[in-house]
DSSP file (Angstrom, degrees, kcal/mol; ACC not computed):
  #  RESIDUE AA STRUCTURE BP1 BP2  ACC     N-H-->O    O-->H-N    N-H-->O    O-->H-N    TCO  KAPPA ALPHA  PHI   PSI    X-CA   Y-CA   Z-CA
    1    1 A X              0   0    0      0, 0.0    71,-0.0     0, 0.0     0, 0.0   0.000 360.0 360.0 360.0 138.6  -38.3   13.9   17.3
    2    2 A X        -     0   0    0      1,-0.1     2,-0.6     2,-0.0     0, 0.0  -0.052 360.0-122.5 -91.6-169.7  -38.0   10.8   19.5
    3    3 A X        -     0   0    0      4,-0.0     2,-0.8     3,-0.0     3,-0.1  -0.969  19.5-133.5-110.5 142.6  -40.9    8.0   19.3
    4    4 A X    >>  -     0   0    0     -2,-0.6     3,-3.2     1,-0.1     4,-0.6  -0.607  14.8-164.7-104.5  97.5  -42.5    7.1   22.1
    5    5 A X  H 3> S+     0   0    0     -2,-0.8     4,-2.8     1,-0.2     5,-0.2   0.724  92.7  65.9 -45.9 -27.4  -43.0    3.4   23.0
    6    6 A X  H 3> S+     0   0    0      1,-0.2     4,-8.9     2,-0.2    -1,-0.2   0.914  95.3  53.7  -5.3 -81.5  -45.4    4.5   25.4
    7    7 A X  H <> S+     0   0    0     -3,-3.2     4,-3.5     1,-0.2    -1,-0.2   0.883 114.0  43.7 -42.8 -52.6  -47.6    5.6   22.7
    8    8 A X  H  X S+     0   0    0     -4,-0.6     4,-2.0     2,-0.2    -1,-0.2   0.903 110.5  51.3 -54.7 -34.7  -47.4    2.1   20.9
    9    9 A X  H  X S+     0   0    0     -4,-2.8     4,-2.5    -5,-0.2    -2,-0.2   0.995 112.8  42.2 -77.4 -61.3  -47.8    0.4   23.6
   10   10 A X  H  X S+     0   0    0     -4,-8.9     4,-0.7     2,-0.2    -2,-0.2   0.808 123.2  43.9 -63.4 -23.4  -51.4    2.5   24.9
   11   11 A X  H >X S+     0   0    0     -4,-3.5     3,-5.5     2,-0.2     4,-1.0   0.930 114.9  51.1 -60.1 -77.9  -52.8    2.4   20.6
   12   12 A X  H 3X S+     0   0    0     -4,-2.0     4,-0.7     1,-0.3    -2,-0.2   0.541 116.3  33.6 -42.7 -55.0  -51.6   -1.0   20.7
   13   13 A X  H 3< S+     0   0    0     -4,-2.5    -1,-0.3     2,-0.2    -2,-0.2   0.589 120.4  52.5 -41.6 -35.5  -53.7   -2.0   24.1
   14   14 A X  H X< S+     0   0    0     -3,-5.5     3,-3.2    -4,-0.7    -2,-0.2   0.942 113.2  43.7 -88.6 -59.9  -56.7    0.6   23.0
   15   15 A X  H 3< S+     0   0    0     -4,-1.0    -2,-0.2     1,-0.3    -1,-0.2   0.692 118.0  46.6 -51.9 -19.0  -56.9   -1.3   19.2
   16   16 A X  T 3< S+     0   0    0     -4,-0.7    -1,-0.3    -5,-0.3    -2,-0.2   0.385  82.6 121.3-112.7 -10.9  -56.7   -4.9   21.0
   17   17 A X    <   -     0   0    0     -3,-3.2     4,-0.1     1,-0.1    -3,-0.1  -0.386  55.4-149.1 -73.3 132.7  -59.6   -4.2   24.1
   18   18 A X        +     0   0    0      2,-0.1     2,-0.2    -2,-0.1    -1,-0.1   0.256  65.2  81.0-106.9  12.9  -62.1   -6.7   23.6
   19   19 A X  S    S-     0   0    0      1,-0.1    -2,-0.0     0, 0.0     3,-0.0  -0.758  93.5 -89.6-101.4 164.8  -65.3   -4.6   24.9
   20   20 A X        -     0   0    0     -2,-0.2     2,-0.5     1,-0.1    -1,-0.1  -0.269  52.7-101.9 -75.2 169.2  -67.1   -2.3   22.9
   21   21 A X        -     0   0    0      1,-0.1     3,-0.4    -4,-0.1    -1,-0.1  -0.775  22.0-141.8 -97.7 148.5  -65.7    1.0   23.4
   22   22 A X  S    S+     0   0    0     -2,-0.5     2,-0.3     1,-0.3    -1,-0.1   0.663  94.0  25.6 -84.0 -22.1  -67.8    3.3   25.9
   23   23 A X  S    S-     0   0    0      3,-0.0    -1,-0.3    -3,-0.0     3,-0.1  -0.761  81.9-169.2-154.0  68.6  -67.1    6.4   23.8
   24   24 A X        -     0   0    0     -3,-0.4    -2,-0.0    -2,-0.3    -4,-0.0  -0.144  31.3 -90.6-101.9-160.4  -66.5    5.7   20.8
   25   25 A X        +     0   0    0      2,-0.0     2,-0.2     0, 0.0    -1,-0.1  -0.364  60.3 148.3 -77.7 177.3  -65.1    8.4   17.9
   26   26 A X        -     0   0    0     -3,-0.1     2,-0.3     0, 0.0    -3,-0.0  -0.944  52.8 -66.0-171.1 167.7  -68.2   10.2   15.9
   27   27 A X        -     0   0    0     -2,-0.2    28,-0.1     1,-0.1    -2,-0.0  -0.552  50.8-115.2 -72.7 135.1  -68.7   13.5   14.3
   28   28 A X        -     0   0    0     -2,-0.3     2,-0.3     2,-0.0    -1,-0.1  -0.325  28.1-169.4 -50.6 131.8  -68.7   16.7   16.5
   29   29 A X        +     0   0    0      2,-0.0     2,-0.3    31,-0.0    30,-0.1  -0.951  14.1 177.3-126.1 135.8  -72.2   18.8   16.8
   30   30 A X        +     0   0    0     -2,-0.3     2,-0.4    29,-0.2     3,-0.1  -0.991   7.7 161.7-105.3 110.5  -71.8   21.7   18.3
   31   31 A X        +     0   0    0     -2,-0.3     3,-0.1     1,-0.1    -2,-0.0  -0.981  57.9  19.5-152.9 144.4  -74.1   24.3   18.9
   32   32 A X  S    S+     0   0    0     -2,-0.4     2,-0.4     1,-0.3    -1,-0.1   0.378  86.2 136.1 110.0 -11.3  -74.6   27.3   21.1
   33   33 A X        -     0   0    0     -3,-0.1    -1,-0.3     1,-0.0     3,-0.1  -0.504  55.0-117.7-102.1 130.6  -71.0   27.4   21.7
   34   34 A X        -     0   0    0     -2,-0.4    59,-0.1    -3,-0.1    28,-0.0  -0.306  65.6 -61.0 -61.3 176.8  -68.5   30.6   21.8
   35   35 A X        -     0   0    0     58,-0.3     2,-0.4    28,-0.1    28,-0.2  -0.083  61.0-154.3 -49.4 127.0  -65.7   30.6   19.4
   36   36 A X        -     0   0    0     26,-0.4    28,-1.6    -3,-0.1     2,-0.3  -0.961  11.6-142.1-109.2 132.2  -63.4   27.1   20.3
   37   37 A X  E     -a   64   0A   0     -2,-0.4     2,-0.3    26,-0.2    28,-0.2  -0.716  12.5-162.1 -84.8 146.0  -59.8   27.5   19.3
   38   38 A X  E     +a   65   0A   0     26,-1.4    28,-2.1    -2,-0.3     2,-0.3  -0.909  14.9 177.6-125.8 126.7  -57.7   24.4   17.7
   39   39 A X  E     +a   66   0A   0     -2,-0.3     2,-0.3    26,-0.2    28,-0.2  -0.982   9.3 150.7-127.4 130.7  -54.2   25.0   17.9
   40   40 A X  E     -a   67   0A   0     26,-1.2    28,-1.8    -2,-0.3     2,-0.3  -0.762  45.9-104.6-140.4-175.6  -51.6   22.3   16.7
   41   41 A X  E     -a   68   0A   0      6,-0.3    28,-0.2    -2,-0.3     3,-0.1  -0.542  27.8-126.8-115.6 162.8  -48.2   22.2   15.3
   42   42 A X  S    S+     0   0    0     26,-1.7     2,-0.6    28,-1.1     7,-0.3   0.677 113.5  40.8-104.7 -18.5  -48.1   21.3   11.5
   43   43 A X  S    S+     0   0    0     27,-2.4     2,-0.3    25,-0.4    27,-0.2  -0.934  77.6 154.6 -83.9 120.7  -45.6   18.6   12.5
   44   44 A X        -     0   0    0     -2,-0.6     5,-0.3    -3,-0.1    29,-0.2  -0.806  28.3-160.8-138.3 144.7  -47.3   17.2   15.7
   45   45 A X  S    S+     0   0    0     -2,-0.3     3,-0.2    27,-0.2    28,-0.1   0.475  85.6  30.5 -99.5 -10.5  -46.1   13.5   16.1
   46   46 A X  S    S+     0   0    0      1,-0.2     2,-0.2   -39,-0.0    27,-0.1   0.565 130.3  39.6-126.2 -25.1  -49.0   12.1   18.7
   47   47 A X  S    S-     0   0    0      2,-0.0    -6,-0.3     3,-0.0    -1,-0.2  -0.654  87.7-148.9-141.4  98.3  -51.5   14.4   17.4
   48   48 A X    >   -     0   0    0     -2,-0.2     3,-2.7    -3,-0.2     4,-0.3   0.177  18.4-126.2 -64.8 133.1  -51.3   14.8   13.5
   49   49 A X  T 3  S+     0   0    0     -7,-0.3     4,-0.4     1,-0.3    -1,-0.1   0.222 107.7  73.5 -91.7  28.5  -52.4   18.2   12.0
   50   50 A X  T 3> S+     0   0    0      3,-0.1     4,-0.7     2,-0.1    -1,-0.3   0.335  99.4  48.3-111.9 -13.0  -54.8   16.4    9.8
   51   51 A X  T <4 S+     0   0    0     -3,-2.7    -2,-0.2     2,-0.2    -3,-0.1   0.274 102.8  56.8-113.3  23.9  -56.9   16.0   13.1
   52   52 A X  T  > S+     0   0    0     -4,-0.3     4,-2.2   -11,-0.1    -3,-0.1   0.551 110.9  48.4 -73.9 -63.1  -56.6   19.5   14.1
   53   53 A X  H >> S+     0   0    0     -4,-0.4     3,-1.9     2,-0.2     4,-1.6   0.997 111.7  46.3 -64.5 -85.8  -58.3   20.3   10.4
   54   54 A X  H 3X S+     0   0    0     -4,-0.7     4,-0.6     1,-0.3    -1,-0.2   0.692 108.8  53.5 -64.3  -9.3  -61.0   17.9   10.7
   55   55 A X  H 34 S+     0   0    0      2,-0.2     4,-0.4     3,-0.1    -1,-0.3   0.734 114.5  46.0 -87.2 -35.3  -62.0   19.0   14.4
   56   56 A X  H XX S+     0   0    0     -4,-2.2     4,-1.7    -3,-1.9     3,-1.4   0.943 114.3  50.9 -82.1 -37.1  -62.2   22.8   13.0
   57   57 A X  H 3< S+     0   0    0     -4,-1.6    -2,-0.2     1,-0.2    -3,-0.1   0.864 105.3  46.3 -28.8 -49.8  -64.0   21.6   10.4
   58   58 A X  T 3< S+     0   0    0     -4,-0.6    -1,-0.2    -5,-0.5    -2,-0.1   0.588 104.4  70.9 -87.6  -4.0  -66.5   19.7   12.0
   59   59 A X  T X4 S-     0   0    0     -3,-1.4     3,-0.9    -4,-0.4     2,-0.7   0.634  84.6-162.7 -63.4 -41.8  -66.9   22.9   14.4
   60   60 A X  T 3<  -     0   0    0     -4,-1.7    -1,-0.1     1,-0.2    -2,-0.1  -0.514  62.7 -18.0  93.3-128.6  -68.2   24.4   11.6
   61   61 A X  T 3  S+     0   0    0     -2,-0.7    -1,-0.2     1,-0.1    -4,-0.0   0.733 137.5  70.2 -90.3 -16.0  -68.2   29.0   12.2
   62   62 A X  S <  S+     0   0    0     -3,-0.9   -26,-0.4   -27,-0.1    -2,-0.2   0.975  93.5  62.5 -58.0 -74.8  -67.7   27.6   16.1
   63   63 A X        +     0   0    0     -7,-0.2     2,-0.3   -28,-0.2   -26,-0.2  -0.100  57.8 176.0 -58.2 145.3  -64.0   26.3   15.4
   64   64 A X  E     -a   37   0A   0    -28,-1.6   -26,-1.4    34,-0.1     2,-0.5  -0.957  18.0-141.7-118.5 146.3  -60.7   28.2   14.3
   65   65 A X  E     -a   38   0A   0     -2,-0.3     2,-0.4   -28,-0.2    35,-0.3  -0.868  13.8-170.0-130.0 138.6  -57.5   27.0   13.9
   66   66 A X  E     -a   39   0A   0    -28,-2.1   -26,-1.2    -2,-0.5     2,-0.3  -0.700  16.8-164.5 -94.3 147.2  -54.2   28.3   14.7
   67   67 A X  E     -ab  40 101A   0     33,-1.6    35,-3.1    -2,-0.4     2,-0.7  -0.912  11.8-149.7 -97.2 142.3  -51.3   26.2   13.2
   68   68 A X  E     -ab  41 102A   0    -28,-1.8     2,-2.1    -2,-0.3   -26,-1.7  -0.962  19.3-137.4-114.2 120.2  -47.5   26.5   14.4
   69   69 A X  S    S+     0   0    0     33,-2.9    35,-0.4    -2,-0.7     2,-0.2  -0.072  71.2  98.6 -55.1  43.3  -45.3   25.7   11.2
   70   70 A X  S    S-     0   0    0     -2,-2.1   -27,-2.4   -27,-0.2   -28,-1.1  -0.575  77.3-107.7-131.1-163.0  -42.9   23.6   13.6
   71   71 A X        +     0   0    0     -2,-0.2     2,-0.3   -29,-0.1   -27,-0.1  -0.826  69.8  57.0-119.4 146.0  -42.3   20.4   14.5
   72   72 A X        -     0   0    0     -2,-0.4     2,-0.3   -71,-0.0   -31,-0.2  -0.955  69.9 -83.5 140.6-175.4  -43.2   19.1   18.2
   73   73 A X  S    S+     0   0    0     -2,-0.3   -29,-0.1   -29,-0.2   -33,-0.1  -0.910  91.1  43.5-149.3 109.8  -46.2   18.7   20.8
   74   74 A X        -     0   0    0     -2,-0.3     3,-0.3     2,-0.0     4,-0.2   0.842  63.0-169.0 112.6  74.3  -47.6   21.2   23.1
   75   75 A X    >   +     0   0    0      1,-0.2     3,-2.3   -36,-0.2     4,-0.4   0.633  59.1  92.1 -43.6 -46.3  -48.0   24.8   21.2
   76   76 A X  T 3  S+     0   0    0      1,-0.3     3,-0.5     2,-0.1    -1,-0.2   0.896  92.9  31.7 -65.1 -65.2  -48.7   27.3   23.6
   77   77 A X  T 3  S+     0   0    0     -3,-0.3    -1,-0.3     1,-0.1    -2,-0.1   0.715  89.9 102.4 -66.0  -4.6  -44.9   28.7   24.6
   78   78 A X  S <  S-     0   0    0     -3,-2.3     2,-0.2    -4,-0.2    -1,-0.1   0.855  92.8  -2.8  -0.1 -76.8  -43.2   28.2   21.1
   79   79 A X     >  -     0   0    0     -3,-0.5     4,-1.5    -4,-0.4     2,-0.2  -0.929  69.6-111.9-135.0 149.0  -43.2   31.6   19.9
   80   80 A X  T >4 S+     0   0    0     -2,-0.2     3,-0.8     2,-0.2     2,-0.3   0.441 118.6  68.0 -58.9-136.9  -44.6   35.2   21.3
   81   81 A X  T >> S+     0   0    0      1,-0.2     4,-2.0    -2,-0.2     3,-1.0  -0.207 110.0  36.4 -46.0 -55.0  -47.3   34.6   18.0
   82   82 A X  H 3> S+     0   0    0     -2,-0.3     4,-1.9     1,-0.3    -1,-0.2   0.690 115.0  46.0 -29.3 -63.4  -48.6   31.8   20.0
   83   83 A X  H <X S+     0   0    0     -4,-1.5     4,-0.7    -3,-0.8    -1,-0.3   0.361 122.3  41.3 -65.7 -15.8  -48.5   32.8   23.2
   84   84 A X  H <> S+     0   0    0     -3,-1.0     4,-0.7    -5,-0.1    -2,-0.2   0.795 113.7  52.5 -80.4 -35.8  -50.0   36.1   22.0
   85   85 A X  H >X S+     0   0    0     -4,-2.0     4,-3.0     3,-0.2     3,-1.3   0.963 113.9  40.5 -65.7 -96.0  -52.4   34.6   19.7
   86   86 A X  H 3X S+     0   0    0     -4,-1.9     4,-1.4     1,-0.2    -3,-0.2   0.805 111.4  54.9 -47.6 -37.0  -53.8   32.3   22.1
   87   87 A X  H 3< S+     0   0    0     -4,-0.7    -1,-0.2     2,-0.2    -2,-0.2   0.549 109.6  48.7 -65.4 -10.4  -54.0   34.8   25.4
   88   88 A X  H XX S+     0   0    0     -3,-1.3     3,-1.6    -4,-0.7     4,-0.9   0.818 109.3  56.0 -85.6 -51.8  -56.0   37.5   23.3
   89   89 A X  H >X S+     0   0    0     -4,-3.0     4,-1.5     1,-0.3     3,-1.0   0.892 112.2  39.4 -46.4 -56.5  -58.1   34.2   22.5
   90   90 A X  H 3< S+     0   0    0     -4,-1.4    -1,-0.3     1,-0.3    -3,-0.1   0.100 118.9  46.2 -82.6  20.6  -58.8   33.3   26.5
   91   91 A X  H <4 S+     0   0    0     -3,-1.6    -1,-0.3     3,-0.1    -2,-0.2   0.097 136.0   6.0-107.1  10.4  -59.4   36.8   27.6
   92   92 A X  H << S-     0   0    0     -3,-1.0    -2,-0.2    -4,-0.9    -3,-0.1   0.165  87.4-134.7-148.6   2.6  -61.9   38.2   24.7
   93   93 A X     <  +     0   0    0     -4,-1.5     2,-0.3    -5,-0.5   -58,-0.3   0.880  52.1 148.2   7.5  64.2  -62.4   35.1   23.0
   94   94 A X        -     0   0    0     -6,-0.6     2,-0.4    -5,-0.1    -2,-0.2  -0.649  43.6-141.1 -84.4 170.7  -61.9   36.6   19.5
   95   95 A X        -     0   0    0     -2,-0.3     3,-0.1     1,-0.1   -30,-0.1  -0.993  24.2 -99.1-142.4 113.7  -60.3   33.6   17.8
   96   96 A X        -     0   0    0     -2,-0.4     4,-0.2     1,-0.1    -1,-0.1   0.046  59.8 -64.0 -31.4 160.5  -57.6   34.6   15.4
   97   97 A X  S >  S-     0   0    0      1,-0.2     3,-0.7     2,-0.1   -32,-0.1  -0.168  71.2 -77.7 -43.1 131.4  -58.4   34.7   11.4
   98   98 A X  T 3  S+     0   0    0      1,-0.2    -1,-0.2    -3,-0.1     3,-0.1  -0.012 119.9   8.3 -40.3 175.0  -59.5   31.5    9.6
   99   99 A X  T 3  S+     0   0    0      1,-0.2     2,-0.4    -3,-0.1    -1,-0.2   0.710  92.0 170.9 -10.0  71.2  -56.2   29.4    9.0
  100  100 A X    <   -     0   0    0     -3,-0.7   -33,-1.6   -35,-0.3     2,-0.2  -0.813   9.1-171.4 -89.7 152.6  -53.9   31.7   11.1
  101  101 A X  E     -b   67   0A   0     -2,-0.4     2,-0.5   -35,-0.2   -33,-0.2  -0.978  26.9-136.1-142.8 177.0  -50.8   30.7   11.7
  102  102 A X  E     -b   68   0A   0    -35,-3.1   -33,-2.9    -2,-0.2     2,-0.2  -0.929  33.2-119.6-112.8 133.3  -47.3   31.1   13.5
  103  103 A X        -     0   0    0     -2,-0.5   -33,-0.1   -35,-0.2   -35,-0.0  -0.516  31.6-110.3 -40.4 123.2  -44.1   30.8   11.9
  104  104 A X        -     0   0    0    -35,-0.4     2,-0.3    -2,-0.2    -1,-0.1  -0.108  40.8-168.7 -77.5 123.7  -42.1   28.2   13.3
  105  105 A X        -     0   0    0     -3,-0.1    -1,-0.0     1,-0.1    -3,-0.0  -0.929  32.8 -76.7-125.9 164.7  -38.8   29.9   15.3
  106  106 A X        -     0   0    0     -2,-0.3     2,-0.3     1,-0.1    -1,-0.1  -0.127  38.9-115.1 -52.8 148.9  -35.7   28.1   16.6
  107  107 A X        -     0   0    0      1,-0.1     2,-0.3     0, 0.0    -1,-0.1  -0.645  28.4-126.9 -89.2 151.4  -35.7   26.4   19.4
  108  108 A X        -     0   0    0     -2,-0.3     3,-0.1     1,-0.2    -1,-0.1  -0.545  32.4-121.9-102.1 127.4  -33.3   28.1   22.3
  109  109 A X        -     0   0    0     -2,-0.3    -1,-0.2     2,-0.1     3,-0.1   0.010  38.5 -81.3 -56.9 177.6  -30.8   25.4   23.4
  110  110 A X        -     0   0    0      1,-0.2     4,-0.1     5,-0.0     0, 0.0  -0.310  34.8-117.7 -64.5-172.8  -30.8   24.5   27.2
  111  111 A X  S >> S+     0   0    0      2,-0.2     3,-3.4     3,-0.1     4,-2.3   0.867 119.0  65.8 -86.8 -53.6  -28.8   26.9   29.2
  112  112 A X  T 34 S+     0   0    0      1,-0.3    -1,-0.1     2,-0.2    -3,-0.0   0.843 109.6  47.5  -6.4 -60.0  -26.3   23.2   30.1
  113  113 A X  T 34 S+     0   0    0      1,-0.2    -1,-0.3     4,-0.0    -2,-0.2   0.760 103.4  55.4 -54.9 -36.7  -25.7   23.7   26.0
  114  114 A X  T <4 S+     0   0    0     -3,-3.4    -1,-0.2    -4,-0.1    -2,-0.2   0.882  89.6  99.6 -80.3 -38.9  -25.0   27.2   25.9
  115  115 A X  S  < S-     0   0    0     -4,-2.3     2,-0.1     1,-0.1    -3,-0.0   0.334  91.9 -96.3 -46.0 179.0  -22.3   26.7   28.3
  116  116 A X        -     0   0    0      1,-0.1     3,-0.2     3,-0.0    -1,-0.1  -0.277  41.3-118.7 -92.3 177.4  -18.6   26.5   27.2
  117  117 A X  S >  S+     0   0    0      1,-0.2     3,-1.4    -2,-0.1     4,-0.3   0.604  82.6 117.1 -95.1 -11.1  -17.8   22.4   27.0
  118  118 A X  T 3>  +     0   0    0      1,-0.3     4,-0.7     2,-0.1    -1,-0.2   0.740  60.7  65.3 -45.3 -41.7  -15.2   22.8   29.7
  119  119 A X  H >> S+     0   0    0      2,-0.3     3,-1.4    -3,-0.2     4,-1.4   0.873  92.6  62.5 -36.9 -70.0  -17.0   20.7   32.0
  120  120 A X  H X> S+     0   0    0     -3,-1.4     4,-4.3     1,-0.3     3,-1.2   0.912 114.0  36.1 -19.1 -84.9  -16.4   17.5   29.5
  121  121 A X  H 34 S+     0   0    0     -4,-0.3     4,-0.5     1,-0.3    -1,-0.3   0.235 119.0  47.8 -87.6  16.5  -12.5   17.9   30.1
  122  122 A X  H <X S+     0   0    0     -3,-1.4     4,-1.3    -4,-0.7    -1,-0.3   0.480 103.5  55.3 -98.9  18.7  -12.5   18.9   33.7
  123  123 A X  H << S+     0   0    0     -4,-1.4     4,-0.3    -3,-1.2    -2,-0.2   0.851 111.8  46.4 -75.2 -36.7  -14.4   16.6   34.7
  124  124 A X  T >< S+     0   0    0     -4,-4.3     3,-0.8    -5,-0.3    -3,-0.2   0.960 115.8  52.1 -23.4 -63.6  -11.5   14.1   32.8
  125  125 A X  T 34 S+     0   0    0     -4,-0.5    -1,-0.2     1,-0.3    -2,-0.1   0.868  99.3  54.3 -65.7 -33.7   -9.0   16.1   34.6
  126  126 A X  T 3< S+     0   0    0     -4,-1.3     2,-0.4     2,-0.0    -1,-0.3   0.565  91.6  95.0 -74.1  12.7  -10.2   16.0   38.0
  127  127 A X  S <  S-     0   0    0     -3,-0.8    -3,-0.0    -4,-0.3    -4,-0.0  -0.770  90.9 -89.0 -99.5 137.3  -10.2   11.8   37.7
  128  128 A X        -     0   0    0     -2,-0.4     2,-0.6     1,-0.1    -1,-0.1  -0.114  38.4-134.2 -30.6 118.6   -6.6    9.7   39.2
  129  129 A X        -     0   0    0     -4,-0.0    -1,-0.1     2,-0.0     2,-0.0  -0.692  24.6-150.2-107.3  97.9   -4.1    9.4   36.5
  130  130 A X        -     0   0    0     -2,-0.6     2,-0.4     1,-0.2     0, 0.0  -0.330  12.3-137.3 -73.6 153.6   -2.4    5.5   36.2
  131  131 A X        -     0   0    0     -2,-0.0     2,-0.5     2,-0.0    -1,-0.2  -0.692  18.3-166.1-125.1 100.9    0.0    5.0   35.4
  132  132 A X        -     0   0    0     -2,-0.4     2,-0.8     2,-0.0     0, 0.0  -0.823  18.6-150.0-115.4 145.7    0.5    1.5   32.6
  133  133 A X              0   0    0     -2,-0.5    -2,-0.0     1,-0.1     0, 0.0  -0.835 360.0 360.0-113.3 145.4    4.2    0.0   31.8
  134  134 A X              0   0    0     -2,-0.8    -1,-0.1     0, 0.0    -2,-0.0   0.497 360.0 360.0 -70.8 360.0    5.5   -1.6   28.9
């Protein structure tokens, strides 16, 4: 997983703002509210599954959370458990079983990858060949 300077750069900017901040963090109250799903990756690199857990927590019987054992950012196409998991959640909103999760599957190279390598050495071949003398 790559880093993204991005990311440093917008913490770095947020931690360094010299007004108060308009919003700042606090504990969730909820009330009143149907079943909220949290789904995160157990790896997540920008958003840490240790704030996945305290946001169902602090949901209280409101919150669930699914975890995907992988590594990565944005859950929802991973795996059919995911994508199944979460689309019975936004059409009945049942909310999966406290701490479900989906097993983590490979990820399917690009199709570019799958391809044969040939491409490497003809694009080589199709280039002028000089000619050097001793």
């Amino acid at each position: 997983m790559e880093l993204n300077p991005s990311h440093l750069t917008l913490n770095t900017w947020c931690l360094s703002e010299p007004k108060p901040i308009p919003n700042p963090q606090h504990r969730l109250r909820v009330r009143g509210a149907p079943p909220i799903l949290v789904v995160n990756f157990r790896h997540d690199p920008s958003t840490g599954h240790a704030w996945a857990v305290s946001v169902a927590r602090q949901l209280g019987k409101t919150g669930r959370l699914l975890t995907y054992e992988g590594v990565g950012h944005g859950v929802y196409d991973r795996s059919d458990c995911t994508i199944s998991t979460i689309d019975r959640y936004l059409i009945t909103l049942k909310p999966p079983a406290y701490r479900a999760s989906c097993p983590a599957v490979p990820l399917e190279p690009p199709a570019q990858a799958r391809e044969s390598h040939d491409f490497l050495l003809r694009d080589l071949t199709d280039r002028p060949v000089y000619e050097t003398s001793s």
